[in-house]
C-alpha positions in Angstrom: 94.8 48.6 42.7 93.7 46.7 45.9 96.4 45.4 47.7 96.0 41.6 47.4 96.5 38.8 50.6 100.0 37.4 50.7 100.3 33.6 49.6 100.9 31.7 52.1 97.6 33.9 53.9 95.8 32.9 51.2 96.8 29.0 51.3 95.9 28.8 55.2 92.6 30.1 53.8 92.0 27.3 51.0 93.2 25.0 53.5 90.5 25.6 55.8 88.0 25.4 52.7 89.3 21.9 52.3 89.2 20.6 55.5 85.5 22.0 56.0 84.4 20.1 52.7 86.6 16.3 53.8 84.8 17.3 57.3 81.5 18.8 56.8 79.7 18.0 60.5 82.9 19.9 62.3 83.5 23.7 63.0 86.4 25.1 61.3 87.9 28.4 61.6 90.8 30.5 60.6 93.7 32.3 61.9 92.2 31.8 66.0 93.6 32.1 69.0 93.4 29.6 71.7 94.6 29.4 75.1 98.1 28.3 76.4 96.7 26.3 79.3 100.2 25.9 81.1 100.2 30.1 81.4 97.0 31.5 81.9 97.2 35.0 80.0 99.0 33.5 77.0 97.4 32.8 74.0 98.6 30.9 70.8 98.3 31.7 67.2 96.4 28.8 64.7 96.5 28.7 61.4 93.0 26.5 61.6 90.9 25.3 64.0 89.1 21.9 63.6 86.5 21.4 66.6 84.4 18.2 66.1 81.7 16.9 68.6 80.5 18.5 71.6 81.7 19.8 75.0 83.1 17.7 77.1 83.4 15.5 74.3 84.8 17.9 71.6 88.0 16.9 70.0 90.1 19.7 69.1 92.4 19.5 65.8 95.2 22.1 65.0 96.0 22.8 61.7 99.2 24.3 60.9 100.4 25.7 57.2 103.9 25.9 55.7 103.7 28.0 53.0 107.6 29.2 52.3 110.7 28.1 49.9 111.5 25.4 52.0 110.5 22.1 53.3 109.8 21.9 57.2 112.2 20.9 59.3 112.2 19.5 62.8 113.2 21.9 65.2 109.3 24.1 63.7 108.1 20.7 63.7 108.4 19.8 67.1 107.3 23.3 68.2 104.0 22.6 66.5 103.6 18.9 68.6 104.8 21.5 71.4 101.7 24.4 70.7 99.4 21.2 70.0 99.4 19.4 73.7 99.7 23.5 75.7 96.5 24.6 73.9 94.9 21.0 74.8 94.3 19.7 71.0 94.3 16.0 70.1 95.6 16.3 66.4 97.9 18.1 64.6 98.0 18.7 60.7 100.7 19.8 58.8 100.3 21.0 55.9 103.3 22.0 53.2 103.9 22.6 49.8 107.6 21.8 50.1 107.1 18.0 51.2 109.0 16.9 54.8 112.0 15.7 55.4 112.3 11.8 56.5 113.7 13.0 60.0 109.6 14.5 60.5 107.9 11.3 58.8 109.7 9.0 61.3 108.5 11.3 64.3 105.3 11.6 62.8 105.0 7.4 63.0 106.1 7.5 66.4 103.2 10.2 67.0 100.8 7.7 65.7 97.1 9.0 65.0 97.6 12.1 66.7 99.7 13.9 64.3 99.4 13.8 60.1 101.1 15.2 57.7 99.7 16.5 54.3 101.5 17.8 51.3 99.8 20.3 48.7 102.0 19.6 45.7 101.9 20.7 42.2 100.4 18.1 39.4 101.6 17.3 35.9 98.4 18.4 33.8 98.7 14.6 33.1 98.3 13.5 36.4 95.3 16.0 37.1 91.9 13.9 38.7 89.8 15.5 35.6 89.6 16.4 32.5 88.9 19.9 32.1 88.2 21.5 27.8 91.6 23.3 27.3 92.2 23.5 30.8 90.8 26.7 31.9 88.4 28.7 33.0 86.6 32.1 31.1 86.3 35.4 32.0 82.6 36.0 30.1 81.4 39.6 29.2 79.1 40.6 27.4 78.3 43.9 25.9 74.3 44.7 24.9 74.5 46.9 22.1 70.6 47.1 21.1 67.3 46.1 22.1 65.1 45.6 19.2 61.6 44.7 18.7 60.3 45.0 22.3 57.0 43.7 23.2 55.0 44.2 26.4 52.2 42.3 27.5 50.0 42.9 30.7 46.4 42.1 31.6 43.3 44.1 30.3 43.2 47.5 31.6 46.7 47.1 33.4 48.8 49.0 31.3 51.2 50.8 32.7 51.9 54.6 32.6 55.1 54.3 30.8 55.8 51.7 28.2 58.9 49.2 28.7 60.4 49.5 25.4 60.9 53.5 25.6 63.0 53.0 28.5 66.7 53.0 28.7 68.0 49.1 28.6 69.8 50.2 31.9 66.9 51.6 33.6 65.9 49.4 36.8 61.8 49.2 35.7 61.3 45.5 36.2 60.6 43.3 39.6 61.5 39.6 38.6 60.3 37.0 41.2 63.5 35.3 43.3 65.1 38.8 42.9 65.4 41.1 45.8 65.8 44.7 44.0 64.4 46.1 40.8 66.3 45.1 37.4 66.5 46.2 33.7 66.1 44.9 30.5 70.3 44.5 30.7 69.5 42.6 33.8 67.5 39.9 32.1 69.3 39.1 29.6 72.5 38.6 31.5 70.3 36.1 34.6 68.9 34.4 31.3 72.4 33.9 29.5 73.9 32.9 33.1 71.5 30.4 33.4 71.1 28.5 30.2 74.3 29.3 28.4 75.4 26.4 25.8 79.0 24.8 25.8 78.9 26.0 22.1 78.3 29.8 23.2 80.3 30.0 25.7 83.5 29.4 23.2 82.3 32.1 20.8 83.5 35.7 20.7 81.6 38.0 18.4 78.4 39.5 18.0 74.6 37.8 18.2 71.2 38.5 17.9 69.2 37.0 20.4 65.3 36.4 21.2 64.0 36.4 24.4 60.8 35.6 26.5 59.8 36.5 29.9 58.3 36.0 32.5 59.9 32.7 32.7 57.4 29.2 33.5 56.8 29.2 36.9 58.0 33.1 38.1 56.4 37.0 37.6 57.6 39.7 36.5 56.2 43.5 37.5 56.8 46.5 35.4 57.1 49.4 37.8 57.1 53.2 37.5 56.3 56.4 40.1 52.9 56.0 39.9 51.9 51.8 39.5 53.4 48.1 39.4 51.7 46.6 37.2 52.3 42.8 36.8 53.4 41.7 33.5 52.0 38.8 31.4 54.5 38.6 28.2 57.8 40.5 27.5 59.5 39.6 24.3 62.0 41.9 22.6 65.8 40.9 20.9 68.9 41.7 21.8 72.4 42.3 19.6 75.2 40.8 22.4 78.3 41.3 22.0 80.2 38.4 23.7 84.0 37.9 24.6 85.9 35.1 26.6 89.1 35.0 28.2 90.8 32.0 29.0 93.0 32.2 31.5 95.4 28.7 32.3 95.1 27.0 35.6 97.1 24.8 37.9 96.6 22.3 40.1 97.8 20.5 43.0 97.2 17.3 45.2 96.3 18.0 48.7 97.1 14.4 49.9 98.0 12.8 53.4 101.4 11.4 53.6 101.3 8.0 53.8 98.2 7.5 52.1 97.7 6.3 48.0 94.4 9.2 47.8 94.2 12.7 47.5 91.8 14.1 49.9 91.0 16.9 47.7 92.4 18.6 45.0 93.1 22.5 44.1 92.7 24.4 41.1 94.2 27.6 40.5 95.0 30.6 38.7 94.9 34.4 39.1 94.3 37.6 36.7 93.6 40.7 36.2 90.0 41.9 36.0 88.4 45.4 35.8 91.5 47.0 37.1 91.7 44.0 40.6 93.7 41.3 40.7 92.2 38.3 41.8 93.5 34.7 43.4 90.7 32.2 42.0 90.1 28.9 43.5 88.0 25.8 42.5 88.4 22.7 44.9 87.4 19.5 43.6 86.5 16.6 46.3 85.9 12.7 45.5 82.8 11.7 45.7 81.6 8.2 46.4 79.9 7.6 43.0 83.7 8.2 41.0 82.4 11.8 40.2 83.4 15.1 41.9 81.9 17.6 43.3 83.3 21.6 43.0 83.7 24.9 45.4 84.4 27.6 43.5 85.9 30.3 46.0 88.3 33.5 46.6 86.5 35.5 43.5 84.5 39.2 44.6 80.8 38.1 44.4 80.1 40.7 42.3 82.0 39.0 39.5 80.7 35.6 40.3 79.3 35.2 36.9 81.7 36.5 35.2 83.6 33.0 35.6 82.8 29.9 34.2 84.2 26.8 34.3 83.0 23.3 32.4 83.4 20.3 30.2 84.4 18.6 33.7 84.7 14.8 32.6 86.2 12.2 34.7 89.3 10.4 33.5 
């Protein structure tokens, strides 16, 4: 099994997913090294890196993550207001998911502006900023046991050398438009079920017999052997699917500034196991101006990407 990123790596990293969404014109980058500019060949570790404007304008935020059993306390804290003015920042974040003491909210007053602290705490489901159907997200697969009735169409004189339906399912025989390497049959009907799947099949588990049609309106499909491409005009055929969901529970926290009655952002969560790899999958959800919110799914292997699915999103 691959050896997964510890936590608190993995928070530093979410972190800096958030602050790039709440901050979207600003450069932000993880886990960098600046410059100690009271010793010249010393460097300092950052968690993140918030740069925003230009040189010699640029303003320079520090982000720093606390990400262990306890709450911060004030002799790390005033380290970090110490690494903050040698590397020649004008902010400092701090983030936790332990809360601070009141000893580090009173020095963070006297700091004013330059220093904030944030807190990325665990919500009640109650208190959660959506509602989401059973509060999960699925793990979709689906398992093509037959292809029946296949049909191919092609222009007048065009036919190709080998017909589609005697191929294997799996073979890769087909070039669909907006796709950059050659698909099968299998192919298709998994881009068609990502992309129109109803709420009412995505809570099903069982077997179905579908119909499909390509090319669909406005792309083309090619059917393509050793010896031509030939473009294709219809392909219709059915399919028996066999189709199982996992749900898997999340969690979610508020990743709010102290002192202030809004989350900035909040975090969903959960992890499982999948083909043999555990994954750590994220889904941040920002306000947006309207009273809706807007998603970023991240953290999951792109080649299980749509293997997840998350919806019934309604605001509360």
């Amino acid at each position: 099994m691959k050896k997964t990123e510890p936590k608190w790596k993995l928070i530093e990293e979410v972190v800096s997913v958030i602050e790039k969404e709440i901050s979207p014109e600003s450069r932000v980058e993880h886990d960098v090294w600046l410059p100690d500019l009271t010793e010249s060949s010393k460097k300092r570790q950052c968690d993140i890196v918030i740069r925003s404007g230009k040189p010699p304008r640029e303003t320079i935020t520090i982000v720093e993550v606390q990400n262990r059993s306890k709450k911060f306390d004030i002799t790390l804290f005033d380290g970090l207001c110490t690494k903050m003015r040698k590397v020649g920042a004008q902010h400092l974040i701090c983030v936790s998911r332990k809360g601070f003491p009141e000893s580090i909210k009173k020095e963070a007053i006297k700091q004013g502006p330059t220093v904030r602290l944030v807190t990325l705490e665990d919500l009640h489901e109650r208190d959660w900023p959506v509602n989401i159907l059973e509060n999960c997200i699925f793990i979709s697969e689906r398992n093509i046991l037959e292809i029946q009735n296949s049909r191919l169409g092609v222009k007048k004189g065009c036919l190709p050398s080998s017909r589609g339906e005697e191929n294997s399912s799996l073979e890769p025989i087909f070039e669909y438009e907006g796709y950059s390497k050659r698909i099968s049959i299998n192919d298709l009907i998994n881009i068609h079920t990502n992309e129109t799947e109803s709420k009412k099949r995505r809570l099903l588990n069982g077997i179905i017999t579908e119909k499909f049609h390509f090319p669909e309106e406005g792309k083309r499909l090619w059917h393509v052997d050793s010896e031509t491409k030939t473009e294709i005009v219809t392909l219709d055929f059915a399919a028996r699917i066999e189709i199982r969901r996992t749900k898997i529970p999340l969690t979610c926290l508020s990743y709010k500034q102290i002192g202030s009655p809004f989350s900035l952002a909040w975090l969903m969560e959960t992890t499982c196991l999948y083909q043999g790899q555990e994954l750590e999958i994220h889904m941040t959800l920002y306000p947006r101006n309207d009273g809706n919110y807007r998603m970023k799914m991240s953290k999951i292997p792109p080649q299980f990407k749509d293997k997840f699915s998350i919806f019934a999103i309604q605001a509360l």
